[in-house]
N, C-alpha and C positions, 0 to 999 in steps of 0.2 A: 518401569517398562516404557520405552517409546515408540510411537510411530510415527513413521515418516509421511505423509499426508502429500494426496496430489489430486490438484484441482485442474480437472477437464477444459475448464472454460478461463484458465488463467493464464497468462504466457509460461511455460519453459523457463526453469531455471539457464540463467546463460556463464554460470560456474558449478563450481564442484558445489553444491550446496542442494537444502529442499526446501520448495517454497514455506513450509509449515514442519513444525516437529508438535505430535501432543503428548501427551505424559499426564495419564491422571486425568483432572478437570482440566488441565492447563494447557494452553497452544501457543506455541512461539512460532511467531513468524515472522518470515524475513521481508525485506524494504519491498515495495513494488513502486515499479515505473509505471509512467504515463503510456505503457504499449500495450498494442494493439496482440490478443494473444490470436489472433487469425494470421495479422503478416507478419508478426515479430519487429515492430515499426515503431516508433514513436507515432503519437495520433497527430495529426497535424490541427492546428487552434492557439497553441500555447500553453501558458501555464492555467488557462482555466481548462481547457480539453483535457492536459496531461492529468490536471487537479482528480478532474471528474476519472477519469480510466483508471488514474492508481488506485483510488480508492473503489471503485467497481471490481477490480483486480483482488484488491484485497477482501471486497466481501465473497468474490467467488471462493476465495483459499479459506475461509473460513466457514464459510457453506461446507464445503470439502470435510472439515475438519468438524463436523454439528452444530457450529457457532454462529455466533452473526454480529455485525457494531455493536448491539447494546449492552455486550459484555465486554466489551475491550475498556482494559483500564490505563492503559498507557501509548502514546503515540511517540515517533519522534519525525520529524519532519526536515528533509536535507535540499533546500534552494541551491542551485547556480547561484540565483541573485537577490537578495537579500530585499531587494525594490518591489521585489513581486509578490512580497509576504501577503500585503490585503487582498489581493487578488484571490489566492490560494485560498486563505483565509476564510475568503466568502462563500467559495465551493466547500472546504473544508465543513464549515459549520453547517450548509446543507444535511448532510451524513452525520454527523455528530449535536442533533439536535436539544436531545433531553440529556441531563447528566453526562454533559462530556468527560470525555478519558484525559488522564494528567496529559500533559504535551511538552515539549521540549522542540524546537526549531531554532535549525543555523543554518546560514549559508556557507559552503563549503568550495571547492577550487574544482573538484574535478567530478563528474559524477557517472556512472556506464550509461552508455550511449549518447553521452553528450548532454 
């Protein structure tokens, strides 16, 4: 059985898709940007601001869903710029303090909203 999970305080899906499915113990959720779920905005800072809100983002979707970071076992992480990794990095690790989650991070060509 699944449920499609929707967090109040998260931006809007901006496709056909739902921010979270859970099934079980389990929650799959999908990429979250650095926006702002008040204006539907990129937050304006950079990759340390974006850093900080996608991941506020996602704790909200997992709030949603009964969860919170210290269960997540997996991350994956998609840069525009590959230069910006330590940056991200250092906000990242704020959030993922004790027993981080496996990770996987690339920089990629094109990402929604820029």
């Amino acid at each position: 059985m699944k449920k499609v999970v929707k967090a109040d305080n998260a931006p809007k899906a901006i496709g056909p898709y739902s921010a979270a499915i859970k099934t079980g113990e389990f929650v799959f959720t999908s990429g979250q940007l650095g926006i702002d779920p008040k204006t539907g905005e990129l937050v304006p800072g950079g990759i340390e601001a974006e850093t900080h809100q996608a991941l506020k983002n996602l704790l909200e979707v997992l709030k949603a869903a009964g969860s919170d970071l210290t269960l997540v076992v997996k991350t994956t992480v998609f840069l525009k710029d590959i230069n910006e990794f330590q940056r991200m990095n250092s906000i990242y690790a704020e959030y993922f303090q004790a027993e981080p989650p496996a990770r996987s991070a690339f920089q990629v060509a094109a990402l929604p909203k820029n």
